[in-house]
C-alpha positions as CSV (number, residue, x, y, z in Angstrom):
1,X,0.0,0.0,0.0
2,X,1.9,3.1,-1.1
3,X,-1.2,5.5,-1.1
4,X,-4.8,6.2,0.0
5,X,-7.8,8.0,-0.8
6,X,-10.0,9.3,1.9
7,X,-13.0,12.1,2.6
8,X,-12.6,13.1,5.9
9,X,-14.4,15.7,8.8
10,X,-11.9,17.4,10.9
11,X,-13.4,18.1,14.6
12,X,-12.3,19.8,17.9
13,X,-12.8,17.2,21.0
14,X,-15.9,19.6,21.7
15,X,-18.0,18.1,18.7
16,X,-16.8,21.4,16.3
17,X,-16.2,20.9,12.3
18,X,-13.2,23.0,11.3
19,X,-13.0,20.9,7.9
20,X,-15.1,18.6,5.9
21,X,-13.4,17.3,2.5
22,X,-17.1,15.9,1.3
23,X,-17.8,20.1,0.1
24,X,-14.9,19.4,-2.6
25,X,-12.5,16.8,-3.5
26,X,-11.4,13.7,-1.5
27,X,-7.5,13.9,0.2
28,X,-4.9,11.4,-1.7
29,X,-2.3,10.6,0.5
30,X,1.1,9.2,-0.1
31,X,2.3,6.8,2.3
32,X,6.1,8.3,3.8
33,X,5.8,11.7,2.2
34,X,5.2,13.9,5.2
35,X,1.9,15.5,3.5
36,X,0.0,15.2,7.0
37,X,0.1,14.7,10.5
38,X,2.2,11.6,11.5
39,X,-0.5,10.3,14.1
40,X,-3.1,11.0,11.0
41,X,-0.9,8.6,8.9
42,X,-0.5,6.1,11.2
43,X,-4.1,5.6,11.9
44,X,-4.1,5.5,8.0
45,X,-2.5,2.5,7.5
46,X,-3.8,-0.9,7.1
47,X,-7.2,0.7,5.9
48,X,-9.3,-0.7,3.6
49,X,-11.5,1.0,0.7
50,X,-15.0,1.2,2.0
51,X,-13.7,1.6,5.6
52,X,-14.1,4.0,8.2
53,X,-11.9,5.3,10.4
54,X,-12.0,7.8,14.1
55,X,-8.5,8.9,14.5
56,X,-7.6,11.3,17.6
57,X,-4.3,12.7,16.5
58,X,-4.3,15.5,20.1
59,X,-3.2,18.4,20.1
60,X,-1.5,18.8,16.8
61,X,-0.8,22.7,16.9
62,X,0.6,22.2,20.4
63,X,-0.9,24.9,23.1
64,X,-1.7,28.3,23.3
65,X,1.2,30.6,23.4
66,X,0.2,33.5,25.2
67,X,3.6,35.2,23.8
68,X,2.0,34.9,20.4
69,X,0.1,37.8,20.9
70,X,0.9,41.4,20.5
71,X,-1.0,44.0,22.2
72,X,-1.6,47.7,22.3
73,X,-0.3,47.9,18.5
74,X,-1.1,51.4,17.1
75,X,-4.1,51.4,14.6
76,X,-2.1,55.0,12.7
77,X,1.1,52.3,12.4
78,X,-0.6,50.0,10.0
79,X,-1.9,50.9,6.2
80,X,-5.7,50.4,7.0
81,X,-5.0,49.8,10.2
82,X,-8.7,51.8,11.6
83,X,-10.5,49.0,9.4
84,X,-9.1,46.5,11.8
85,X,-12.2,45.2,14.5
86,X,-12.3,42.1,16.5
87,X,-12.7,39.4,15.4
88,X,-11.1,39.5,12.2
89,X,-8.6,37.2,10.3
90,X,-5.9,38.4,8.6
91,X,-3.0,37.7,6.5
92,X,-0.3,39.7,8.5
93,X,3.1,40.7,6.9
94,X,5.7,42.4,8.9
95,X,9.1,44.7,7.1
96,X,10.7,41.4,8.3
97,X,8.7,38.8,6.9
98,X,7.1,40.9,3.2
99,X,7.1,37.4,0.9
100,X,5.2,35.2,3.1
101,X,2.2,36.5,4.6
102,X,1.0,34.6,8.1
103,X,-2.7,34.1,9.5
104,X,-3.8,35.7,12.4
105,X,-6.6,37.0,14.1
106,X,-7.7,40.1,15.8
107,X,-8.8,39.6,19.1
108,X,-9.4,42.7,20.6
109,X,-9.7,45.9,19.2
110,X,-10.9,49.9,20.2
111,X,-10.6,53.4,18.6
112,X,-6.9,53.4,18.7
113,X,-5.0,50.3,19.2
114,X,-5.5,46.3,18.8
115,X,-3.9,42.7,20.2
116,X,-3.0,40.3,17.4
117,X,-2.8,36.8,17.7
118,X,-0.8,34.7,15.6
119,X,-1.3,31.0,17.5
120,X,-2.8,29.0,15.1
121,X,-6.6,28.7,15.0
122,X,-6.7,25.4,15.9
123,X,-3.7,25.2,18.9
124,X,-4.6,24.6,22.2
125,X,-7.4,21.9,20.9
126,X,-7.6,18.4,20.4
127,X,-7.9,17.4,17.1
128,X,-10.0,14.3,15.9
129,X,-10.6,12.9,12.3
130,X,-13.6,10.6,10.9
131,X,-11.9,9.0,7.6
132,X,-13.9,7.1,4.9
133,X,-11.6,5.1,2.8
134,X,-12.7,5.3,-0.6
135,X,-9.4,3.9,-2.5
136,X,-6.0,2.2,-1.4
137,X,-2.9,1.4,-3.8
C-alpha cells in the first residue's frame, strides 16, 4: 500500500467541524511523504477501501502561546490599520517577513490600538478525524 484515498471531517474534542473534504475533492495521501500529521498517517495505514476510520491525533498545533500575541499595537502604524475590528482574520506581513504573509486574528480591538494573535486557530485543541476510505494502492 503506497497510497490512499480518503474524505474526511476534521473536529475539535468539543463536537466542532473545522473541515469537511465531502464540500470538494477527497485527500490522496502518499504513504512516507510527510503530506499530513504523522498520528493522521499512522491511523491510516492498514485501511481498507469502503472503511471507516475515528483517529484522535491531540493536540496537533501544540498549546496556546500567550507570547504569540501582541498587544496595544497602534491602529495609525498600519496601512488600513482603523478598518481592523475584533474578530477578524488576517493575512499579517511584517518589514521582516514581506514574501510570506502569516494568518492571524484580531482579538481585541478599540478606537486606537489592537492585540494580534498569531497562535494558530486550531492550537490549544484536540484534534479528531472521521476518515472514509474510498481507495488504497
Amino acid at each position: 500500500m503506497n497510497s490512499i484515498t480518503f474524505h474526511y471531517v476534521g473536529k475539535t474534542d468539543d463536537g466542532e467541524t473545522f473541515f469537511d473534504s465531502h464540500e470538494g475533492e477527497p485527500f490522496e495521501l502518499t504513504f512516507g511523504m510527510h503530506m499530513v500529521m504523522p498520528k493522521l498517517e499512522e491511523g491510516l495505514k492498514g485501511a481498507e477501501p469502503g472503511e471507516k476510520r475515528t483517529i484522535d491525533v491531540g493536540m496537533a498545533y501544540g498549546d496556546i502561546d500567550p507570547s504569540a500575541v501582541q498587544k496595544r499595537i497602534l491602529k495609525e502604524t498600519i496601512e488600513d490599520g482603523f478598518s481592523l475590528q475584533e474578530g477578524m482574520e488576517v493575512m499579517w506581513t511584517s518589514p521582516r517577513n514581506t514574501q510570506r504573509p502569516i494568518p492571524a486574528k484580531i482579538v481585541r480591538a478599540d478606537d486606537l490600538t489592537f492585540d494580534i494573535d498569531f497562535n494558530h486557530p486550531l492550537a490549544g485543541k484536540s484534534l479528531v478525524y472521521e476518515v472514509e476510505v474510498l481507495s488504497v494502492s
